[in-house]
Structure formats: C-alpha cells, structure tokens
C-alpha positions in Angstrom: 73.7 294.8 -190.8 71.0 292.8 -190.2 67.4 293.3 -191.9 65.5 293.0 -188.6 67.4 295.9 -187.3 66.8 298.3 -189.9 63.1 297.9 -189.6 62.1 297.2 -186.2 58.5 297.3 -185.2 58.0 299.1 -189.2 55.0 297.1 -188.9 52.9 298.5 -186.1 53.9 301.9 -187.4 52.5 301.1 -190.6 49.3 299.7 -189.6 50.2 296.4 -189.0 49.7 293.7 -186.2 52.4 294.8 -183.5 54.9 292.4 -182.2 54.4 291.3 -178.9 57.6 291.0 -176.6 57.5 290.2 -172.9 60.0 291.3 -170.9 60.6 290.0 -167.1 60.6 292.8 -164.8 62.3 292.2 -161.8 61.8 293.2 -158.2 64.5 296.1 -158.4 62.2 297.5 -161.3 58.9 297.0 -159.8 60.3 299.0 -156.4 61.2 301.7 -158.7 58.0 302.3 -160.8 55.7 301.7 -157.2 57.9 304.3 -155.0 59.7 302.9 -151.9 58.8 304.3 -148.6 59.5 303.1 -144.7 56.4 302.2 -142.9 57.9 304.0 -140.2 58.8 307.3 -141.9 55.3 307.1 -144.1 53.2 306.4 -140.8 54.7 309.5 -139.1 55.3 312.7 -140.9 57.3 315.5 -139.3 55.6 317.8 -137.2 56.5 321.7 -139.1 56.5 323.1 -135.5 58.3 321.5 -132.6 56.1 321.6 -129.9 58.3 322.8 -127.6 58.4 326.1 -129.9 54.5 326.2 -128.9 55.1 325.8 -125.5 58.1 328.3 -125.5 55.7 330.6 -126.7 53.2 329.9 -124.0 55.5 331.5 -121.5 56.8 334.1 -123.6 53.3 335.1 -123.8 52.3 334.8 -119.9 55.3 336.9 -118.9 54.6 339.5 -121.4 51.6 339.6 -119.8 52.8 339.8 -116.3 55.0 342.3 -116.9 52.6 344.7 -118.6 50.5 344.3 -115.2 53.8 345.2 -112.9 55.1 347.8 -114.9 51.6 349.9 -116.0 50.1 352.3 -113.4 47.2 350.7 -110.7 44.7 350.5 -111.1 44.8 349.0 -114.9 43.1 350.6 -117.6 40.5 348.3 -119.1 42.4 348.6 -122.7 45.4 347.3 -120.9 43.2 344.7 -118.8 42.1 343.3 -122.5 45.5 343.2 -124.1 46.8 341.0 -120.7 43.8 338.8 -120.8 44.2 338.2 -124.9 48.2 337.2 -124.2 47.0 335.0 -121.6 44.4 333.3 -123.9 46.7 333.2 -126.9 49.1 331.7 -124.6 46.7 328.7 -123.7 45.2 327.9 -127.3 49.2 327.8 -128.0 49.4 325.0 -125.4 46.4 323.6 -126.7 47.3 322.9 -130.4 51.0 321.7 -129.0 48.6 319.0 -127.0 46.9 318.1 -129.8 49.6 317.8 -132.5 50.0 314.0 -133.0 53.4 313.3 -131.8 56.2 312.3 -133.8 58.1 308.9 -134.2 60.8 309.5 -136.4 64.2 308.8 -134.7 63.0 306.9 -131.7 63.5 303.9 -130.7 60.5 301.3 -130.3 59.5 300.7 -126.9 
C-alpha cells in the first residue's frame, strides 16, 4: 500500500501547513449546492384557497341570509335583522379577499 494513503492530510491534523487541492466543480454540482427553481413556478406560488371556494362561499352566505328572512315571522326581530346583515357582510369581505388574492400562473399557458 502506498505511504501517501496511509497518512493523508496527517499533516494539517497535526498542526501542519494543509495541502491545498483544487477540485473543478462543474455546473451539475453548482445547480445542486444553489437549489434549482423555475422562474415560472418561484414567481407564482399557489394560492392555499381557490378563489372560487371564496366566492362559493359568498352565495352560500347571501342565501343563508335570504332564507332566514323568508322563513322567520314579519316583521323581523332586530337580533335576527343583525345576524342577516352580518352574513351579508361576511359574504362581501369574502368576495373582497377573493378580488384581492394575486392570481395564480401555474399551469397556464403564456398569452
């Protein structure tokens, strides 16, 4: 066996002067160690809520609404008049934040 094997870098372990070795890194290696992402897919994350799931809600929320006014006794009680007036303004700071969710990308094609 040879002697350099046996005592590789000994000498930086012991104090001394460390041998310098260069290696060439190629471009496989470098992508590796930086991290490869798609412009596309790193410019535009995923919404976690569809929007349509907002806007589903809106009108889940109006017809609750419209239905506790057709189906309570008239004239309205103000306790119900509250409750049908907080659904309806639920309902529209729902559509709201589905408006102002930037929109998503991914998937489509470039126009």
């Amino acid at each position: 066996m040879a002697k350099e094997s046996l005592g590789r870098d000994l000498g930086a372990l012991m104090g001394g002067k460390p041998k310098e070795e260069t290696a060439p890194v190629s471009a496989g290696i470098r992508s590796l160690m930086r991290g490869h992402t798609t412009p596309a897919l790193a410019a535009a994350p995923k919404p976690v809520i569809p929007r349509w799931y907002l806007f589903a809600g809106d009108v889940l929320l109006v017809a609750l609404a419209l239905l506790t006014i057709y189906k309570s006794p008239h004239p309205l009680s103000w306790p119900r008049e509250l409750y049908c007036a907080a659904l309806v303004a639920l309902a529209g700071l729902l559509a709201v934040i589905a408006l102002l969710m930037p929109e998503s990308k991914v998937g489509r094609s470039p126009r």
